[in-house]
gemmi code that builds the backbone of each chain (N, CA, C; Angstrom):
import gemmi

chains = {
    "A": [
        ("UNK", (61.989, 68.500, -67.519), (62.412, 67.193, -68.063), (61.907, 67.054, -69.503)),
        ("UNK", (62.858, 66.950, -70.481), (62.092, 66.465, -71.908), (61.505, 65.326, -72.047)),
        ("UNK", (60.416, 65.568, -72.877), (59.417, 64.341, -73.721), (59.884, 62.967, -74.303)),
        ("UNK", (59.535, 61.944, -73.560), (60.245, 60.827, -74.202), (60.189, 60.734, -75.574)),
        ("UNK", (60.919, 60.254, -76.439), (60.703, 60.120, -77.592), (59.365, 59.057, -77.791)),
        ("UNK", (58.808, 59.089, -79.025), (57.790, 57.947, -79.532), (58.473, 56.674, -79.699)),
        ("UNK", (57.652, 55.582, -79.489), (58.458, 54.367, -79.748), (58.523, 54.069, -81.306)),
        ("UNK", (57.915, 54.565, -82.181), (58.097, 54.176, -83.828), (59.388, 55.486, -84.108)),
        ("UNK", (59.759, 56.857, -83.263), (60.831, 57.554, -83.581), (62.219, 57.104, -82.698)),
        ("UNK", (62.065, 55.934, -81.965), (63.034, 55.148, -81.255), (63.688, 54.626, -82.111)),
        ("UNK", (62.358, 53.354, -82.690), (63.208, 52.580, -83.894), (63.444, 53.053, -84.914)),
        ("UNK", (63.296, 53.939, -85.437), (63.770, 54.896, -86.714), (65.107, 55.129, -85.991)),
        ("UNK", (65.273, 55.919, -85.407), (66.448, 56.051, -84.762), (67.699, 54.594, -84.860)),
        ("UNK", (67.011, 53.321, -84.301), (67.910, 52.418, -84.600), (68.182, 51.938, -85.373)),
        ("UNK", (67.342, 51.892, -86.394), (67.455, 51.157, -87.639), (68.439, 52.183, -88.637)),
        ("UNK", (68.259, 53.271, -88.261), (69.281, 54.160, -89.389), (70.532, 54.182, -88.446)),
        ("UNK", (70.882, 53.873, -87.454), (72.133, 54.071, -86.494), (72.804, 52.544, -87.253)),
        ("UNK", (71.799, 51.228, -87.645), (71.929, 50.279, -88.016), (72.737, 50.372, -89.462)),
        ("UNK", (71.508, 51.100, -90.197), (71.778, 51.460, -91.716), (73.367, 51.842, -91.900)),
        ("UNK", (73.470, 52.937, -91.162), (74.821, 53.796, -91.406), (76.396, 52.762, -90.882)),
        ("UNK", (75.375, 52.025, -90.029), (76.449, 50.993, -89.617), (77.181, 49.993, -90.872)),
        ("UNK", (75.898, 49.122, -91.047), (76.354, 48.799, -92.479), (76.733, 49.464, -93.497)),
        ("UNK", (76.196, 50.557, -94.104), (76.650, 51.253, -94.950), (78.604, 51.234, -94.854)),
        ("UNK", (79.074, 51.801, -93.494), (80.349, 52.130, -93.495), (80.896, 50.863, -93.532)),
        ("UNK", (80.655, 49.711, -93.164), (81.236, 48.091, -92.916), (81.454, 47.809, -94.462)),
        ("UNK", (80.005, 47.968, -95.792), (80.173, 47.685, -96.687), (80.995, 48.537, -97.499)),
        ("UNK", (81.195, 49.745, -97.068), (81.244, 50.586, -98.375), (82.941, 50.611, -99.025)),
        ("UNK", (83.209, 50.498, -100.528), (84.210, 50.296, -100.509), (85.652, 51.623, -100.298)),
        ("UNK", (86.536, 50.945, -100.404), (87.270, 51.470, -99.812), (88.023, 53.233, -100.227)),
        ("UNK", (87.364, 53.902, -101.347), (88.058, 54.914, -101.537), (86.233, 56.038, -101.067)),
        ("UNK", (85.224, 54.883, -100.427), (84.211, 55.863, -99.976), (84.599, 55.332, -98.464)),
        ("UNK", (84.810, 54.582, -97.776), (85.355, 54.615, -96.260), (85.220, 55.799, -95.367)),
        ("UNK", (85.965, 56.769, -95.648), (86.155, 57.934, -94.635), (84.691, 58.765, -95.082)),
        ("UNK", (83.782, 58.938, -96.035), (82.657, 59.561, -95.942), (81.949, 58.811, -95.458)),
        ("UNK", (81.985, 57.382, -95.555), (80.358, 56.546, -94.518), (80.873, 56.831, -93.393)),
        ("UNK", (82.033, 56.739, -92.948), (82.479, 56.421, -91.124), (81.951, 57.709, -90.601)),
        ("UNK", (82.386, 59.028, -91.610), (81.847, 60.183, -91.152), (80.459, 60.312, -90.784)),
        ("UNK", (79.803, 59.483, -91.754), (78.353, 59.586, -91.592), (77.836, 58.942, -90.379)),
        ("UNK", (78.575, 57.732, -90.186), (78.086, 56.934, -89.378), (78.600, 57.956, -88.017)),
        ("UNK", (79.634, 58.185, -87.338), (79.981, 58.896, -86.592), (79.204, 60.234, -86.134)),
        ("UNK", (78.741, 60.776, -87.044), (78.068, 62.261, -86.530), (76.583, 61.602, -86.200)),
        ("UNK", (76.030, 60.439, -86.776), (74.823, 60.449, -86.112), (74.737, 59.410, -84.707)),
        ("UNK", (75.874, 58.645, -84.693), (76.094, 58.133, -83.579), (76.508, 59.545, -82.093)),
        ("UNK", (77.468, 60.127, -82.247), (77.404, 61.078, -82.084), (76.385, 62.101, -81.335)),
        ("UNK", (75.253, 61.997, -81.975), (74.393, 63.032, -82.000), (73.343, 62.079, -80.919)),
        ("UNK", (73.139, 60.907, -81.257), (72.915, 59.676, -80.689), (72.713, 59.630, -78.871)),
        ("UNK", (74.389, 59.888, -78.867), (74.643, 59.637, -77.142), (75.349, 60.858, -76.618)),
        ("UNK", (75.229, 62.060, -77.336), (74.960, 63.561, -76.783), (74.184, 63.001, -75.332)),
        ("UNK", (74.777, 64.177, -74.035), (73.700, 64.005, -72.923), (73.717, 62.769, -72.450)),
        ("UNK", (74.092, 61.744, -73.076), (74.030, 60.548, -72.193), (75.178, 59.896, -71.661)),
        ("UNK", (75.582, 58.918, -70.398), (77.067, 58.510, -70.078), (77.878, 57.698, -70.888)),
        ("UNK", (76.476, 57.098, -72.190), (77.457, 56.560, -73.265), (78.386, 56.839, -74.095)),
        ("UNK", (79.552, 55.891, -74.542), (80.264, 56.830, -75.440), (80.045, 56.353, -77.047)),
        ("UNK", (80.436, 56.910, -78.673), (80.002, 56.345, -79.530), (80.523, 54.918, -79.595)),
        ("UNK", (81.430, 54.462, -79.184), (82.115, 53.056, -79.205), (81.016, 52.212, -78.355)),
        ("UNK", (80.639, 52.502, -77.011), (79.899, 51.609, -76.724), (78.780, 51.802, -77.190)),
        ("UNK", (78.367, 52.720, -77.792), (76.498, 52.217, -78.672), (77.116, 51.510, -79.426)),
        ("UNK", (78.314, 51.541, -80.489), (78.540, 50.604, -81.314), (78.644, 49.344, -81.031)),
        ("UNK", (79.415, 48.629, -79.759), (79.632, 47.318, -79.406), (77.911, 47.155, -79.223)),
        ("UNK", (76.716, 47.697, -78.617), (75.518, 46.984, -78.485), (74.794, 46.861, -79.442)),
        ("UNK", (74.909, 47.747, -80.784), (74.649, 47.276, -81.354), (74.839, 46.322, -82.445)),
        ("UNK", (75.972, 46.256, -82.092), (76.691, 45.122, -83.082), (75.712, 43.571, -82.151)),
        ("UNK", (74.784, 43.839, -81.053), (74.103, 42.602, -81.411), (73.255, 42.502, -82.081)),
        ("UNK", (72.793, 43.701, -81.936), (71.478, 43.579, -83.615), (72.102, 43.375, -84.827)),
        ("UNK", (73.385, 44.091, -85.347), (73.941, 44.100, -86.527), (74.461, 42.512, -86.667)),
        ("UNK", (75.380, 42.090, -85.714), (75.810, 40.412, -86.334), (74.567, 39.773, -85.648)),
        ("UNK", (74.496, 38.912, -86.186), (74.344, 38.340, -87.500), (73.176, 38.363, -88.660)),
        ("UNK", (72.219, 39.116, -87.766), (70.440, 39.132, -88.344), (71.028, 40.051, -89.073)),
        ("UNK", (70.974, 41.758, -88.578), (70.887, 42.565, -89.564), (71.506, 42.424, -90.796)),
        ("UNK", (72.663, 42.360, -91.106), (74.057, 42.513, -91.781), (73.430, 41.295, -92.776)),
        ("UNK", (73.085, 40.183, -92.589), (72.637, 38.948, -93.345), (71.151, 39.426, -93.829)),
        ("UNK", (70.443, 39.856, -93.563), (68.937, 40.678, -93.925), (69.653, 41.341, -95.090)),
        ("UNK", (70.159, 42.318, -95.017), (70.777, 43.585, -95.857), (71.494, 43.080, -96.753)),
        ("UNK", (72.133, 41.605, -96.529), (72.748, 41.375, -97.865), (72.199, 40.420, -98.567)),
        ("UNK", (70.775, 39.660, -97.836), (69.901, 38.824, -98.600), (69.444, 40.057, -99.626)),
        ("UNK", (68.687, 41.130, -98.981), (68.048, 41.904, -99.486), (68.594, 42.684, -100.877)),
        ("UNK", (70.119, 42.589, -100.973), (70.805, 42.956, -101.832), (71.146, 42.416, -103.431)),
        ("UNK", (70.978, 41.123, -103.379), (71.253, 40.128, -103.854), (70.131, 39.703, -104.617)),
    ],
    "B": [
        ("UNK", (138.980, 70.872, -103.348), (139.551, 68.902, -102.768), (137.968, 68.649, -103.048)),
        ("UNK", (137.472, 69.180, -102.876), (136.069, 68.252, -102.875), (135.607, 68.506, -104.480)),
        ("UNK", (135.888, 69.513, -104.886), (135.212, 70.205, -106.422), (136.434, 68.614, -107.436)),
        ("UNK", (137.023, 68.894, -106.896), (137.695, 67.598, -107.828), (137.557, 66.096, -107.920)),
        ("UNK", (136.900, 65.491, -106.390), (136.609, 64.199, -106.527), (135.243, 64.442, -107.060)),
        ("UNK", (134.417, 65.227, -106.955), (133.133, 64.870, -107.469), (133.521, 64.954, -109.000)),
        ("UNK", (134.185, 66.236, -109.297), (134.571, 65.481, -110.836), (135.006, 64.415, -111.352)),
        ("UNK", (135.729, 63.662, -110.804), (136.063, 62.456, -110.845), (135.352, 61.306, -111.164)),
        ("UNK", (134.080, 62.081, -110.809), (132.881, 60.643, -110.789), (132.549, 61.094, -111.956)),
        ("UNK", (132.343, 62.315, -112.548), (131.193, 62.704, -113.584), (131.908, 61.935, -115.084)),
        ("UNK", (130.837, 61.932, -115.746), (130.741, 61.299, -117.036), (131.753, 62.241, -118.018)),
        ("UNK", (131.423, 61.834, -119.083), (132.630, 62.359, -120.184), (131.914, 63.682, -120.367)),
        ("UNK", (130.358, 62.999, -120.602), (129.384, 64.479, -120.987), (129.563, 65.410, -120.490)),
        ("UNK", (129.378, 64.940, -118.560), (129.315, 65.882, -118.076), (131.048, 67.126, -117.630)),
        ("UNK", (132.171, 66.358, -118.308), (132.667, 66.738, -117.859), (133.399, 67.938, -119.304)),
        ("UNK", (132.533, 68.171, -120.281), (132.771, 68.999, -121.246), (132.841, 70.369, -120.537)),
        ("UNK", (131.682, 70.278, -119.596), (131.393, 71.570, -118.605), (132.233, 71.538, -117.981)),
        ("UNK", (133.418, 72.264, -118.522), (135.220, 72.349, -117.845), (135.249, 73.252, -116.597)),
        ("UNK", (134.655, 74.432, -116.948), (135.089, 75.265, -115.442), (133.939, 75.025, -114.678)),
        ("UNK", (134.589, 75.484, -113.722), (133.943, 75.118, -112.308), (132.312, 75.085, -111.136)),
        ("UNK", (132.022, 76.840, -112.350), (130.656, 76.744, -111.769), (130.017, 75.542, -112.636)),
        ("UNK", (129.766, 75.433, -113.901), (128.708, 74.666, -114.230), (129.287, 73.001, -113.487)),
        ("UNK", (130.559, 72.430, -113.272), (130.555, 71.481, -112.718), (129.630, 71.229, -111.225)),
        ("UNK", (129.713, 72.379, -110.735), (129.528, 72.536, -109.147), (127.868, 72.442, -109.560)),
        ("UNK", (127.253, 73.162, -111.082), (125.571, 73.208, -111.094), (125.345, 71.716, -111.054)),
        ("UNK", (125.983, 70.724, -111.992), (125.807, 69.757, -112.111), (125.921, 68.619, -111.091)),
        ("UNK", (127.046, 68.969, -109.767), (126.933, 68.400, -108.545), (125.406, 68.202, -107.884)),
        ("UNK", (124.718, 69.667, -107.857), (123.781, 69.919, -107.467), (122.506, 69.235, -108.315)),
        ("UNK", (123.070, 68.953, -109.333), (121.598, 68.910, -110.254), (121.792, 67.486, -110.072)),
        ("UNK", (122.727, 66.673, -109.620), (122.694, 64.949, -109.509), (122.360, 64.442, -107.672)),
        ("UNK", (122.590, 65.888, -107.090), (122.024, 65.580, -105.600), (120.750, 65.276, -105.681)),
        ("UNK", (120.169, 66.445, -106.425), (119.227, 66.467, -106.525), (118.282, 65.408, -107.465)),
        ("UNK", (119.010, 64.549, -108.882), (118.249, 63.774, -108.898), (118.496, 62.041, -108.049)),
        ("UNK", (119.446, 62.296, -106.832), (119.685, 61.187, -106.205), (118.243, 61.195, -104.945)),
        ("UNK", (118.455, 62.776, -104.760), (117.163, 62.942, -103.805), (115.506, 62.462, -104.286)),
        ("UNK", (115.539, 62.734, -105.320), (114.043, 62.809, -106.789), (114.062, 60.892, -106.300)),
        ("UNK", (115.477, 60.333, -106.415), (115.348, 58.616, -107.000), (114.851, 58.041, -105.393)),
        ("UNK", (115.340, 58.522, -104.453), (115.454, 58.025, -102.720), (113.445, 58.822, -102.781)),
        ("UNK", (113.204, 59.915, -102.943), (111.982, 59.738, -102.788), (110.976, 59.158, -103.718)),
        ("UNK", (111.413, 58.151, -104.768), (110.344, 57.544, -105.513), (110.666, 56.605, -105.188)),
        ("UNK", (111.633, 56.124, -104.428), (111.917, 54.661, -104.076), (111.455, 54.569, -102.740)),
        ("UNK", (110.925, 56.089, -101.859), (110.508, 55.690, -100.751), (108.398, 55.650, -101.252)),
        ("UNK", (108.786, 56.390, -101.588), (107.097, 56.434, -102.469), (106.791, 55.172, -102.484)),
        ("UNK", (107.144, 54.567, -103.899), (107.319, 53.017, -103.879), (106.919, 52.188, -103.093)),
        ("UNK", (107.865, 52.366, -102.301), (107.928, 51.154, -100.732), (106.483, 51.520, -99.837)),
        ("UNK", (106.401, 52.000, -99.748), (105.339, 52.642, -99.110), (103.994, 52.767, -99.813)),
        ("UNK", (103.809, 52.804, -101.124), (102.686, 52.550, -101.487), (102.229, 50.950, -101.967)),
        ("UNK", (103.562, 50.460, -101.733), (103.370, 49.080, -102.382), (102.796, 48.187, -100.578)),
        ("UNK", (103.701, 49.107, -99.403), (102.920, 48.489, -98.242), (101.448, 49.027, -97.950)),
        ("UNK", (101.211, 50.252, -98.346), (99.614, 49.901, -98.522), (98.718, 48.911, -99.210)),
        ("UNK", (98.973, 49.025, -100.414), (98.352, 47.790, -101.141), (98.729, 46.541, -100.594)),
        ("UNK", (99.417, 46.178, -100.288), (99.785, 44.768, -99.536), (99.113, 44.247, -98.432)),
        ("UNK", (99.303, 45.708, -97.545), (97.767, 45.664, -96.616), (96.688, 45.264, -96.866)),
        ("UNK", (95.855, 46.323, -98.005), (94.791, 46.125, -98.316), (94.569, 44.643, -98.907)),
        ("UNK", (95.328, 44.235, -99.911), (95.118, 42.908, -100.140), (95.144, 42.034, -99.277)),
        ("UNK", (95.950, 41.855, -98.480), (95.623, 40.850, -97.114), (94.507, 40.869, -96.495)),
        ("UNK", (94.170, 42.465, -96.242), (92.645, 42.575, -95.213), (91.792, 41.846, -95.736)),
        ("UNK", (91.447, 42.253, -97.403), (90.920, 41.383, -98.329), (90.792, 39.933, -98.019)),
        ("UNK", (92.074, 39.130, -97.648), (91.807, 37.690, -98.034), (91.348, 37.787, -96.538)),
        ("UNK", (91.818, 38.775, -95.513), (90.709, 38.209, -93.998), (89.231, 38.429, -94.200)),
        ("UNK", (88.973, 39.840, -94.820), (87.735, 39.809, -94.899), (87.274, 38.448, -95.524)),
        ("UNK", (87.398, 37.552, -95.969), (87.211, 36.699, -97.271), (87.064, 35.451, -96.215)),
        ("UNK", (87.461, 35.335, -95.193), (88.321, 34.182, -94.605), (87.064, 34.442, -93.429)),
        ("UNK", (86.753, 35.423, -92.859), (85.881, 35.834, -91.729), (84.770, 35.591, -92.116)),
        ("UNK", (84.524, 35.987, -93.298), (82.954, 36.153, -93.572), (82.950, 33.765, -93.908)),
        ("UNK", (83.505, 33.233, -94.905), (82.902, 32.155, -94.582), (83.012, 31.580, -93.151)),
        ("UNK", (84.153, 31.596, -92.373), (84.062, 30.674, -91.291), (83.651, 31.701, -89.629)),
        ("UNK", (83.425, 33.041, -89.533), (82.780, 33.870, -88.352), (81.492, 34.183, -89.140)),
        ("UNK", (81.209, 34.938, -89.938), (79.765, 35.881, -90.175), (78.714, 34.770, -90.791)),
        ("UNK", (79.342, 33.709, -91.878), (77.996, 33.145, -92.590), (77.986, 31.962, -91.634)),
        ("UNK", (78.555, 31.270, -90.462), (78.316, 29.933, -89.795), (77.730, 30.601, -88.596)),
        ("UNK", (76.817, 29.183, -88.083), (75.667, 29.794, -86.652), (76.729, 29.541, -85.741)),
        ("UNK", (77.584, 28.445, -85.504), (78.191, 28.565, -84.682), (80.129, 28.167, -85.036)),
        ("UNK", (80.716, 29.283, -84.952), (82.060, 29.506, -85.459), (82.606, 28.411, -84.530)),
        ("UNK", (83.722, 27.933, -85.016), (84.540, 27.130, -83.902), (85.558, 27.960, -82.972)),
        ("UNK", (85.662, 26.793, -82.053), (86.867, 27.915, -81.192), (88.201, 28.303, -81.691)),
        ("UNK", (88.566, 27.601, -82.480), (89.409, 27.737, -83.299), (89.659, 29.009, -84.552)),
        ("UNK", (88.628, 28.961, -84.968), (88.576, 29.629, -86.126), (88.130, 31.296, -85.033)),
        ("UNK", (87.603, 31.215, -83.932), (87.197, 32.174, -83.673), (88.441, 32.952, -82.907)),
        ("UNK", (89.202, 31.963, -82.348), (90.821, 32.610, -81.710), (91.284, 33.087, -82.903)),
        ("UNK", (91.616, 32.435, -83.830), (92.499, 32.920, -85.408), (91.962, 34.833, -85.833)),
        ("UNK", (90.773, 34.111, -85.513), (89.889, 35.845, -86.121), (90.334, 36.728, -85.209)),
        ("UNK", (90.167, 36.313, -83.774), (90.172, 37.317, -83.194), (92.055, 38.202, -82.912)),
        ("UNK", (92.678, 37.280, -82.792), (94.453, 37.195, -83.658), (94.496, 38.152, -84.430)),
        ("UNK", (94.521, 37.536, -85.663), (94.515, 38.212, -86.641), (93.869, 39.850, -87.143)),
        ("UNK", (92.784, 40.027, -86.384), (92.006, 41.038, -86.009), (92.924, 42.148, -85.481)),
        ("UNK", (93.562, 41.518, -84.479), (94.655, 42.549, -83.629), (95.648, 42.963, -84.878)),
        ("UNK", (95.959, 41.988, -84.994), (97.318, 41.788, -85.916), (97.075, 43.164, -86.961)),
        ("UNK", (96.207, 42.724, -87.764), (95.958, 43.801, -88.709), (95.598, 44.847, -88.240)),
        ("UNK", (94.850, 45.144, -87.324), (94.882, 46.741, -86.958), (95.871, 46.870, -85.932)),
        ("UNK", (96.902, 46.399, -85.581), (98.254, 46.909, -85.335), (99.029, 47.486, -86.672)),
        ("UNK", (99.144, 46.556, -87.696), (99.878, 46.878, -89.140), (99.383, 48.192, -89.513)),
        ("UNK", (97.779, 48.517, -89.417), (97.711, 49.525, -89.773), (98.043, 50.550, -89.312)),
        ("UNK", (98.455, 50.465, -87.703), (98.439, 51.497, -86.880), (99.900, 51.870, -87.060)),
        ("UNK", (100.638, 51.349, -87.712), (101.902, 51.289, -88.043), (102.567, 51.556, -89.542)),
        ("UNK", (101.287, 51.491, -90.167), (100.968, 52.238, -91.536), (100.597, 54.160, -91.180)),
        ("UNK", (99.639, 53.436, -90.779), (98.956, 55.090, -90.762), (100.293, 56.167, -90.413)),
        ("UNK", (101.094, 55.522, -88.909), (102.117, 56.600, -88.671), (102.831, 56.664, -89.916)),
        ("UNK", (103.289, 56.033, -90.778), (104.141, 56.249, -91.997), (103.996, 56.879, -92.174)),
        ("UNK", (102.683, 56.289, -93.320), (101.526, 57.867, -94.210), (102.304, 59.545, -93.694)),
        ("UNK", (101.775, 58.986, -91.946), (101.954, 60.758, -91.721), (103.131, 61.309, -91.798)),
        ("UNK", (104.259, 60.438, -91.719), (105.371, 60.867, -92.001), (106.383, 61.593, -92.730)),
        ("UNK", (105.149, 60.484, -93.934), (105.601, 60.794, -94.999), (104.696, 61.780, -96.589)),
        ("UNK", (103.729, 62.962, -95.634), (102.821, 63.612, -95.909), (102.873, 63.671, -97.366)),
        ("UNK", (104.234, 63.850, -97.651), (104.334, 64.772, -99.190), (104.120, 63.563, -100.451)),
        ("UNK", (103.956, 62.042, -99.719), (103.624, 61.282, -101.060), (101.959, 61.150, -100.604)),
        ("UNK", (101.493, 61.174, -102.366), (100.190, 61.442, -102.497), (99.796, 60.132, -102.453)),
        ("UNK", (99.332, 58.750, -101.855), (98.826, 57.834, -102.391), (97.428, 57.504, -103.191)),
        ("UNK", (96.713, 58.920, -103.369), (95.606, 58.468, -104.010), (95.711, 58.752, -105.385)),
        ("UNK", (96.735, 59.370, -105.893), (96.830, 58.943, -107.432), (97.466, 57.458, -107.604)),
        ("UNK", (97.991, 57.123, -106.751), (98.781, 55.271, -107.168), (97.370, 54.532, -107.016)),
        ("UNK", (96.559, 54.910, -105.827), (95.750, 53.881, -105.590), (94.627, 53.944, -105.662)),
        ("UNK", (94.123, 55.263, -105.682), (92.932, 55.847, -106.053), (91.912, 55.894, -104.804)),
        ("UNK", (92.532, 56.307, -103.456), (91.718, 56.236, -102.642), (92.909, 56.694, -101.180)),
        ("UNK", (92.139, 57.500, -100.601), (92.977, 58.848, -99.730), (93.670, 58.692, -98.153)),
        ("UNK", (94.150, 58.959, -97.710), (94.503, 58.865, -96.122), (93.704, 58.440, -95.464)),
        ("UNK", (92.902, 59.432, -95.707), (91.204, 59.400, -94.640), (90.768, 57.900, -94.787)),
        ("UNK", (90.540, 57.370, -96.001), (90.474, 56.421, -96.457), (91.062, 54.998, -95.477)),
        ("UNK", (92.199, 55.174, -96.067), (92.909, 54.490, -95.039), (92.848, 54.038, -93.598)),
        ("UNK", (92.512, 55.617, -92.883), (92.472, 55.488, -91.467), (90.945, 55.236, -91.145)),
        ("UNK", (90.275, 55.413, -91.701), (88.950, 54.503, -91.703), (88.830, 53.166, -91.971)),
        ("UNK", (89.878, 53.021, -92.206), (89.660, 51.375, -92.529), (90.258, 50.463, -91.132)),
        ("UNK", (91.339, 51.130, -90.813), (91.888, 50.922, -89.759), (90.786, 51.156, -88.240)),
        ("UNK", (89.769, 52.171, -88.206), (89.430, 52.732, -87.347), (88.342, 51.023, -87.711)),
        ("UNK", (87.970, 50.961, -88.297), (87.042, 49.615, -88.349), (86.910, 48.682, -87.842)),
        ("UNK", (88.726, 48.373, -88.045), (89.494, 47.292, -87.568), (89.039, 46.869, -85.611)),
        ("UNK", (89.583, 48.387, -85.351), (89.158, 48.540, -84.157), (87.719, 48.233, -83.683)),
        ("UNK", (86.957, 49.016, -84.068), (85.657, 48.914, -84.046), (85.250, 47.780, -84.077)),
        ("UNK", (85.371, 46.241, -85.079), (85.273, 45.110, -85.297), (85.567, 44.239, -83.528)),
        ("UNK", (86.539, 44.879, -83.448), (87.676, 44.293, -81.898), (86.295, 43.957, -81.298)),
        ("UNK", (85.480, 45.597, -80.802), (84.880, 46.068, -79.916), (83.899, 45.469, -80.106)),
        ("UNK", (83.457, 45.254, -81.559), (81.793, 44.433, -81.985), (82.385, 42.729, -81.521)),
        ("UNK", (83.004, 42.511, -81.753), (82.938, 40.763, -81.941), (83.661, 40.398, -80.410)),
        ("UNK", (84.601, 40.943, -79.592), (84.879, 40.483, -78.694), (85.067, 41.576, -77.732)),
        ("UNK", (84.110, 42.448, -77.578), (84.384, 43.300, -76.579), (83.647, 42.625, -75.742)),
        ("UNK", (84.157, 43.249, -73.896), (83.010, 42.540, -72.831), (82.145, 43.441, -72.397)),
        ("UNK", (81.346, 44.045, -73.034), (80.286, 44.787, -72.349), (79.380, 43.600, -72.014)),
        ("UNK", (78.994, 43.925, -70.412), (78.154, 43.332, -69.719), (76.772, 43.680, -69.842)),
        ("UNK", (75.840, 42.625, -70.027), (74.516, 42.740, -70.621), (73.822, 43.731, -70.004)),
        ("UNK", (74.130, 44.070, -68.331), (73.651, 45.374, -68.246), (73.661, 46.141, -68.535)),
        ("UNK", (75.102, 46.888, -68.756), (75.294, 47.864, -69.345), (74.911, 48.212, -70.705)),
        ("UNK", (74.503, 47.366, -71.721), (74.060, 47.709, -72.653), (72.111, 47.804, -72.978)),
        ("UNK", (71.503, 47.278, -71.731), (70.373, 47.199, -71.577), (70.332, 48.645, -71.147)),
        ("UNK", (70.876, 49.421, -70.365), (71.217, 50.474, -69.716), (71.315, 51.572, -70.998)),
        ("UNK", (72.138, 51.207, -71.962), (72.434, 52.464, -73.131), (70.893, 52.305, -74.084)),
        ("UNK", (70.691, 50.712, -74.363), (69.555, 50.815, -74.992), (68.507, 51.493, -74.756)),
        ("UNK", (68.694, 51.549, -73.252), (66.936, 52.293, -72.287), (67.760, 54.091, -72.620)),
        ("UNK", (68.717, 53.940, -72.587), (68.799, 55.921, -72.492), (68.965, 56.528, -74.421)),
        ("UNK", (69.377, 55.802, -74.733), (69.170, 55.978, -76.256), (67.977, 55.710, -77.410)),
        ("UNK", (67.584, 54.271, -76.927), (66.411, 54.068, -77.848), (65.048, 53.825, -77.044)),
        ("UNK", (65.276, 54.111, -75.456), (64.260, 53.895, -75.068), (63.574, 52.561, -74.690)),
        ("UNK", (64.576, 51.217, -75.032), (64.239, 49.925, -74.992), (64.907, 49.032, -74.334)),
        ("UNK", (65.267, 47.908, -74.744), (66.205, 46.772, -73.933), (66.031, 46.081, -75.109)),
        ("UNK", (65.456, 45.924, -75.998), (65.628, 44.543, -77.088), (66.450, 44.078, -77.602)),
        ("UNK", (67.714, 44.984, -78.086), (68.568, 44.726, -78.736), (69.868, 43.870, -77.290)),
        ("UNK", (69.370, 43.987, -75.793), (69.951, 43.231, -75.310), (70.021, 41.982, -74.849)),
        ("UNK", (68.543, 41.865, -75.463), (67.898, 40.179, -75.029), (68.505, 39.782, -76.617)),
        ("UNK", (68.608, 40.482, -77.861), (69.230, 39.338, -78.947), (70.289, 38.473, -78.781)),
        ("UNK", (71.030, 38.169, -77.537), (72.290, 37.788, -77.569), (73.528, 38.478, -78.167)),
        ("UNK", (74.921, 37.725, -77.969), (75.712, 38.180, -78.437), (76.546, 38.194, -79.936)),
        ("UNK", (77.516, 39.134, -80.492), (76.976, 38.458, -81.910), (78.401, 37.442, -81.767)),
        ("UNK", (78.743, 37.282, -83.594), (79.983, 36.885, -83.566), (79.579, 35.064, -83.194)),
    ],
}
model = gemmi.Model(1)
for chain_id, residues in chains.items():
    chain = gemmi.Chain(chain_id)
    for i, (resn, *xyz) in enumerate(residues, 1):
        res = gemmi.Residue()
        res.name, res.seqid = resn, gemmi.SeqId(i, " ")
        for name, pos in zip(("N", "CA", "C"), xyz):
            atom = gemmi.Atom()
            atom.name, atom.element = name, gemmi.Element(name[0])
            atom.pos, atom.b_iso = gemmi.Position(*pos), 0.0
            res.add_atom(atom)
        chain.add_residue(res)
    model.add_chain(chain)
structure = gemmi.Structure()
structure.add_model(model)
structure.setup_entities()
């Protein structure tokens, strides 16, 4: 059986599954198909081995992403 | 019979070119720029319904973000419209995109400066959006992906978004 991950390499894990999320939501439109890519291979890589698919990690985390994250990231921007 | 009505049509110019082959080149050379005019007029049409797209998504994006993303609590109203319209546009696109492929040989990223891929990422969003703002995953099930992916449940006690 493999080693659980650490809980500070958990949330690294979510917060950049987060990052890449926004990244592709914001990014404009003639960079589109390189964030989605990005976002996709690490989602991807994500739910390898598990019964999830990348669409549903995306719908759960779209509760972290609306409305805190996405509003954080663009206070932070600004 | 046929070498003579097409002469018929041709211009004075063209009809200096008396014998027959160069008339018959010149048949060919006006098929051909009728074909050149039907594919810049399909070009055209087609790149002008991309941009048309994009500008609309524009005024939704524009329209979502004040009355769904920046309010705590959206109305029911405004939140049926979104979610409408949501479909709506990633149907259009899905109805774009088949064009595009149709119609491989026009380039739209010199008109518009931004590529197929492009495109169908934007569309794939659309979708994606569906799935974030009104999909029904049941709070278990996502307490369930959180525990096999990140090891947690937190992100299922935040509520839902949208």
């Amino acid at each position: 059986m493999s080693e659980q991950p650490s809980k500070e390499l958990q949330d690294d894990r979510r917060r950049k599954a987060l990052e890449l999320l926004h990244d592709f939501k914001e990014a404009p439109l003639k960079e589109k198909a390189r964030a989605r890519q990005r976002l996709f291979d690490y989602l991807d890589a994500l739910v390898e081995g598990t019964t999830s698919t990348r669409l549903d990690l995306l719908e759960c985390l779209a509760r972290d992403y609306y409305p805190d994250f996405r509003a954080q990231k663009l206070r932070s921007k600004q | 019979m046929f070498i003579y009505a097409t002469m018929e049509s041709l211009t004075q110019d063209e009809l200096t070119f008396h014998d027959i082959r160069s008339t018959d080149w010149l048949f060919v050379k006006r098929l051909l720029s009728d074909l050149q005019d039907d594919f810049q007029a399909r070009e055209r049409h087609l790149i002008g319904d991309v941009s048309r797209f994009m500008i609309g998504l524009e005024l939704f994006r524009l329209c979502e973000q004040l009355t769904i993303l920046n309010v705590k609590s959206p109305s029911q109203r405004d939140r049926a419209y979104h979610k409408g319209m949501l479909a709506i546009f990633r149907g259009l696109g899905e109805i774009l995109l088949s064009d595009l492929k149709q119609n491989e040989e026009i380039n739209i990223e010199k008109a518009l400066g931004y590529t197929f891929a492009d495109v169908a990422a934007t569309v794939e969003e659309l979708a994606i959006d569906e799935r974030m703002h009104y999909g029904d995953m049941t709070e278990e099930r996502c307490k369930e992906i959180n525990r096999a992916i990140f090891g947690d449940e937190r992100a299922a006690e935040q509520g839902t978004p949208g």
